[in-house]
N, C-alpha and C positions, 0 to 999 in steps of 0.2 A: 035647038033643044039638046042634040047632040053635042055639042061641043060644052053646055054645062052640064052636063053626066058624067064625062071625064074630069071636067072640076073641081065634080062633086065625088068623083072615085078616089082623085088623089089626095084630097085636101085627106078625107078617109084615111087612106095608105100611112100617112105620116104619120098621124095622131096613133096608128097603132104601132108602128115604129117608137114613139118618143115612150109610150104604155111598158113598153117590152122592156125598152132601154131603162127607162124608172123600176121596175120591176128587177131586172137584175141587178143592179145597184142597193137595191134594200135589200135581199140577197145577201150579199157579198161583204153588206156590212154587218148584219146579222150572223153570221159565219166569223168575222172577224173578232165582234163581241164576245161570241161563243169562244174562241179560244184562248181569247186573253183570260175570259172568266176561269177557262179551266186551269190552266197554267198557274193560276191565282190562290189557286185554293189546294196545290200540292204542300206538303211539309219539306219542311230541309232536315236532313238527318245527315249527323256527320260518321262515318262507317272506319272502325278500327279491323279492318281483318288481319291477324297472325303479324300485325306489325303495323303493315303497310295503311296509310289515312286518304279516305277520299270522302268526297260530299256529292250529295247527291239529293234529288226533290220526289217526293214520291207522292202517291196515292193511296200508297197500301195501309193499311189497318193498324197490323201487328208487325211485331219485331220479324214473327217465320214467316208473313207475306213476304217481308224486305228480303230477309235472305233467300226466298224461294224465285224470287225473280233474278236473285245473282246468279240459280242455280247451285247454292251453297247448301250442301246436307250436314244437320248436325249430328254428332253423336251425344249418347250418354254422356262421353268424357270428358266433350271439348268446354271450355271453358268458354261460358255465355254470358253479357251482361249488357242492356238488364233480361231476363229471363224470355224464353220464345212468345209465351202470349201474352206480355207486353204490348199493350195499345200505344203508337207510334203518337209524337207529338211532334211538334215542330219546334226545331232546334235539337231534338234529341240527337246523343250518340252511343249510338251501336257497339260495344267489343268485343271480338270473337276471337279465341285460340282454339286451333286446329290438336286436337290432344294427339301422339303417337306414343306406337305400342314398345316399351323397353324392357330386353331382360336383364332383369336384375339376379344378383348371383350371390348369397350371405353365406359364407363358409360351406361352400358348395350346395347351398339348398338354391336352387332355379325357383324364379317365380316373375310370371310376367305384368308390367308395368303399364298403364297408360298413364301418359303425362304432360302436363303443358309450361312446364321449367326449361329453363335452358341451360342448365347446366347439369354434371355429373354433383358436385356440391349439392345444386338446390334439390336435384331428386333424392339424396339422402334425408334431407332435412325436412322433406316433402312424406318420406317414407319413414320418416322415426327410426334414422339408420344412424347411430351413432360411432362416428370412426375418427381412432386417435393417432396421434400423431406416427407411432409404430406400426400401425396396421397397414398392410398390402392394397392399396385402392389402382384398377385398373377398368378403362384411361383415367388420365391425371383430373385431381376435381374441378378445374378448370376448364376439361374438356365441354365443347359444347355440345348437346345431343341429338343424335339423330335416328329418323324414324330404324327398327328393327336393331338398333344397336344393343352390346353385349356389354353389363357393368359390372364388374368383380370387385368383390373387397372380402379379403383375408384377415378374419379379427385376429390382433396378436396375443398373448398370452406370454404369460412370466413364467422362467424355468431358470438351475440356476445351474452353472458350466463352473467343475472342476479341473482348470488347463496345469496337471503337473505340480499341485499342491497351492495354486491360487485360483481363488475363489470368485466368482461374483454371479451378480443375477443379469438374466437377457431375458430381452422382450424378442420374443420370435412367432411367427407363420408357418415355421416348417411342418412337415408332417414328420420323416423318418430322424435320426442321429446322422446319418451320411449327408442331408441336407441340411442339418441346421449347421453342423461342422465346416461345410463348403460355403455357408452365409455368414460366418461367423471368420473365414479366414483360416482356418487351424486346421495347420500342414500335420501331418502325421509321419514320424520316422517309420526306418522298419520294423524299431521292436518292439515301436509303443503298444500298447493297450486301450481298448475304450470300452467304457461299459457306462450302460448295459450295449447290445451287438451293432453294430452299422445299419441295419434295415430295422433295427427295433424303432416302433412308433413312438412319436412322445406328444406329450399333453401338459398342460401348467403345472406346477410345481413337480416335473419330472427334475430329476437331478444328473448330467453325462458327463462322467468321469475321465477324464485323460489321463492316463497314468504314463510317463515320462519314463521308458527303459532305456539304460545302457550300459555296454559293457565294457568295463577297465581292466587293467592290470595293475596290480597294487605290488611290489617288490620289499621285501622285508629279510633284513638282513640279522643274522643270529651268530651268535659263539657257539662255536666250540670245544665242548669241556675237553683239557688236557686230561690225558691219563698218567697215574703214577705209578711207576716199575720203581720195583726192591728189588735191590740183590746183594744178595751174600761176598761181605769183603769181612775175612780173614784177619784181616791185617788193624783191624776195628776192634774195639772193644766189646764185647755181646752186652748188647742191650743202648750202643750209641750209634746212631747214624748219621748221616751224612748227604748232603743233596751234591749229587754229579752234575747233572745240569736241568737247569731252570726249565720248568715246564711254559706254554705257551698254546693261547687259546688260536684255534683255527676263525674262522668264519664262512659262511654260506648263506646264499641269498636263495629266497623260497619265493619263485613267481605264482602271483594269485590272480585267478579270472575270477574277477566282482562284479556283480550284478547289483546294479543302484534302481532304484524305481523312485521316482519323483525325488534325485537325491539321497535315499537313502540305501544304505546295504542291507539286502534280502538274501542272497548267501554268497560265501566266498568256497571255490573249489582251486585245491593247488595243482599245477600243470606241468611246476618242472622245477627241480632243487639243483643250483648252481655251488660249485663251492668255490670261493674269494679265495679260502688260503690254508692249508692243511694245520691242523695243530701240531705241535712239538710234547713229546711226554716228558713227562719229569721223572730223571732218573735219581732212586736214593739208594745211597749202598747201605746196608745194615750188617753191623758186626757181630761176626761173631766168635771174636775171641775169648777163650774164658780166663777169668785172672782167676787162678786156683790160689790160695792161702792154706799152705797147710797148720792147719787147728790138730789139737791133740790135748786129752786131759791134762798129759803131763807138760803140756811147755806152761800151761797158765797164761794164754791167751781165753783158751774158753772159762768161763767159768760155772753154766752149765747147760744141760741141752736137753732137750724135751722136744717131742710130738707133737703137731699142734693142727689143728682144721684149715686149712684155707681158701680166701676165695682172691676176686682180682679184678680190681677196679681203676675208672680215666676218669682226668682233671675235668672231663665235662657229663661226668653220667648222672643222670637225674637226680636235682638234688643239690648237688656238687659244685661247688665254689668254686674250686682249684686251688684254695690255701688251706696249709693244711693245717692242724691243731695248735704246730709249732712255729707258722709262720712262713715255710715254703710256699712260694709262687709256681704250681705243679704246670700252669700253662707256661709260664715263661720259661719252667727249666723242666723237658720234655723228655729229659735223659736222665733226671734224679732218679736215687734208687731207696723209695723211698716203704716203708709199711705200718699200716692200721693196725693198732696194737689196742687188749685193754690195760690200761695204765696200771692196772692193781696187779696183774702177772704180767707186761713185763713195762718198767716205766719208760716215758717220751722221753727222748733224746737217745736212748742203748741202741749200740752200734750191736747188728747183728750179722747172722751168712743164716739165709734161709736156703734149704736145698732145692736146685733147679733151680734158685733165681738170683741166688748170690751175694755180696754184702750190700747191706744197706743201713737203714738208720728207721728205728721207729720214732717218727714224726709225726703220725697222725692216729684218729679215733676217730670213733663210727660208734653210734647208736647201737649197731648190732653184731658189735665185734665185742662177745662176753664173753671169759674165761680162756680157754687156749683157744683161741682162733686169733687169725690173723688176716690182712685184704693187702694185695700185694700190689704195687701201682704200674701202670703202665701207660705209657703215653697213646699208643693206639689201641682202639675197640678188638681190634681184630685178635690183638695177642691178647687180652683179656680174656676175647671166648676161648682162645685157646687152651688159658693156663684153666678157665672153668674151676673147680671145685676139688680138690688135692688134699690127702694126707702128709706133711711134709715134715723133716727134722729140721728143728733151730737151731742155733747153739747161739748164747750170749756171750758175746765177748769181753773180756777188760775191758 
């Protein structure tokens, strides 16, 4: 009996062995079911983050599940698609830019920038920043951007540059006249001028003068007038002269410091008067011999002689032709002794001797030579005012 107890113990043992063994096996494939099932039922979503592309299978819901399991925080800025509460589908994909902060800088006004462009270009174009081809952009619009970076652009502006009497218009950035001058090239002598000052500010249709100073020397050469000496020769007949020697003009040179401004002269000051060559005077001997005739009622030379007003005039005094009534050429013959008569007391052609001036011939008339008066002629002004206005005796000769 005992030895079927043990029989009947083991046959037992086994059957709970093979129970256990059945039992973990259903288990095991239950478990294994389980996973596949799960695995089966994630999405595939393809993930664009700030460039870079990955794929991945998920569970989650919404688009901010997916990125919160990346540990990806978004901002207001960055640039999301499609939107965070986005129910996730399969096959979807995800595209995220990371926005950063740029300062941007429009003619010195700062204002800061988030942004998910990559370039200094697309931030302008992004920002409603219009910049021409003259304006100051710094870094180059090609540059690519980076977080906390600094972007400057200097709008240009038209103004027009007078360099020294030529004109034109510039497109410029500058702030003061000393900088737009140094951007523009334009060296400055030392006398030039510029206006308006060097530190003066400028703004569009500002207008900056170059005024072009320099100083010359201008040399100018002149005559000098000959003077003429008279002198008493004796040995001459009074009233004819004679030239001793030729007069002769000097010359001097008159140095001038001239001040040109854009080529022109603005004033000329003289510094120093040279003389080239002295003049020679012109010497004339003047005679004065007197040819006495002696006259007397009784020889019948005179035939008679009167009183008479006079005055004393030359071949060129206002008025005056230099021929006279009778046909004398009084400039050609400078020594005739010649007087203004009125024809009615005494007639043209009568040889006369006026006293103090000697014989001569009336050959001419005058408007205002009436009655006894007489105009006595002389070749120079000077003995004119001399003889001035005289009571004087005529006598008419044969």
């Amino acid at each position: 009996m005992l030895k079927n107890m043990k029989k009947l113990f083991s046959e037992s043992k086994h059957k709970k062995r093979f129970i256990v063994l059945i039992s973990s096996f259903i288990v095991l494939v239950a478990a294994g079911t389980g996973y596949a099932t799960y695995e089966t039922t994630k999405d595939t979503v393809t993930l664009s983050l700030n460039g870079n592309e990955q794929v991945i299978r998920t569970h989650a819901n919404t688009v901010a599940e997916v990125l919160q399991d990346l540990k990806i925080d978004v901002s207001k800025h960055d640039e999301l698609s499609p939107s965070i509460d986005t129910v996730i589908k399969d096959n979807m994909k995800v595209t995220w830019l990371e926005a950063i902060p740029v300062e941007l800088v429009v003619d010195n006004q700062p204002k800061e920038v988030w942004t998910t462009v990559n370039t200094v270009e697309d931030l302008f174009k992004e920002e409603k920043v219009e910049v021409s081809e003259h304006d100051k952009v710094s870094p180059n619009l090609d540059t690519e951007l980076k977080k906390d970076m600094k972007v400057e652009v200097e709008k240009a502006f038209q103004l027009t540059l007078n360099d020294g009497g030529n004109e034109k218009q510039i497109w410029s950035t500058s702030t003061t006249v000393a900088d737009f001058l140094k951007g523009q090239n334009v060296t400055l002598n030392e006398l030039d001028r510029v206006e308006p000052g060097m530190e003066e500010q400028i703004t569009a249709d500002s207008v900056v003068n170059v005024v072009r100073v320099e100083k010359v020397t201008d040399v100018v050469e002149e005559s000098i007038a000959f003077a003429v000496v008279k002198k008493k020769d004796n040995s001459i007949d009074k009233g004819k002269e004679k030239v001793v020697t030729s007069g002769q003009e000097g010359k001097l040179a008159k140095h001038y410091e001239v001040v040109l401004e854009n080529g022109k002269e603005v004033s000329r000051d003289l510094i120093k008067t040279e003389t080239l060559k002295d003049s020679k005077d012109k010497v004339v001997a003047v005679g004065t011999r007197e040819i006495v005739q002696q006259v007397s009622r009784g020889t019948g030379n005179v035939a008679k002689e009167f009183y008479v007003s006079s005055t004393a005039y030359t071949a060129y005094c206002s008025g005056c032709s230099g021929i006279t009534a009778t046909g004398i050429n009084l400039r050609a013959n400078p020594n005739a002794k010649v007087i203004a008569v009125d024809p009615s007391i005494i007639p043209l052609g009568t040889k006369v001797y006026v006293e103090g001036y000697g014989y001569a011939v009336a050959a001419d008339k005058g408007t205002n030579i009436k009655g006894h008066k007489i105009d006595v002629f002389f070749s120079e002004k000077s003995q004119a005012y001399r003889w001035g206005q005289r009571k004087v005796k005529i006598q008419i000769l044969n």
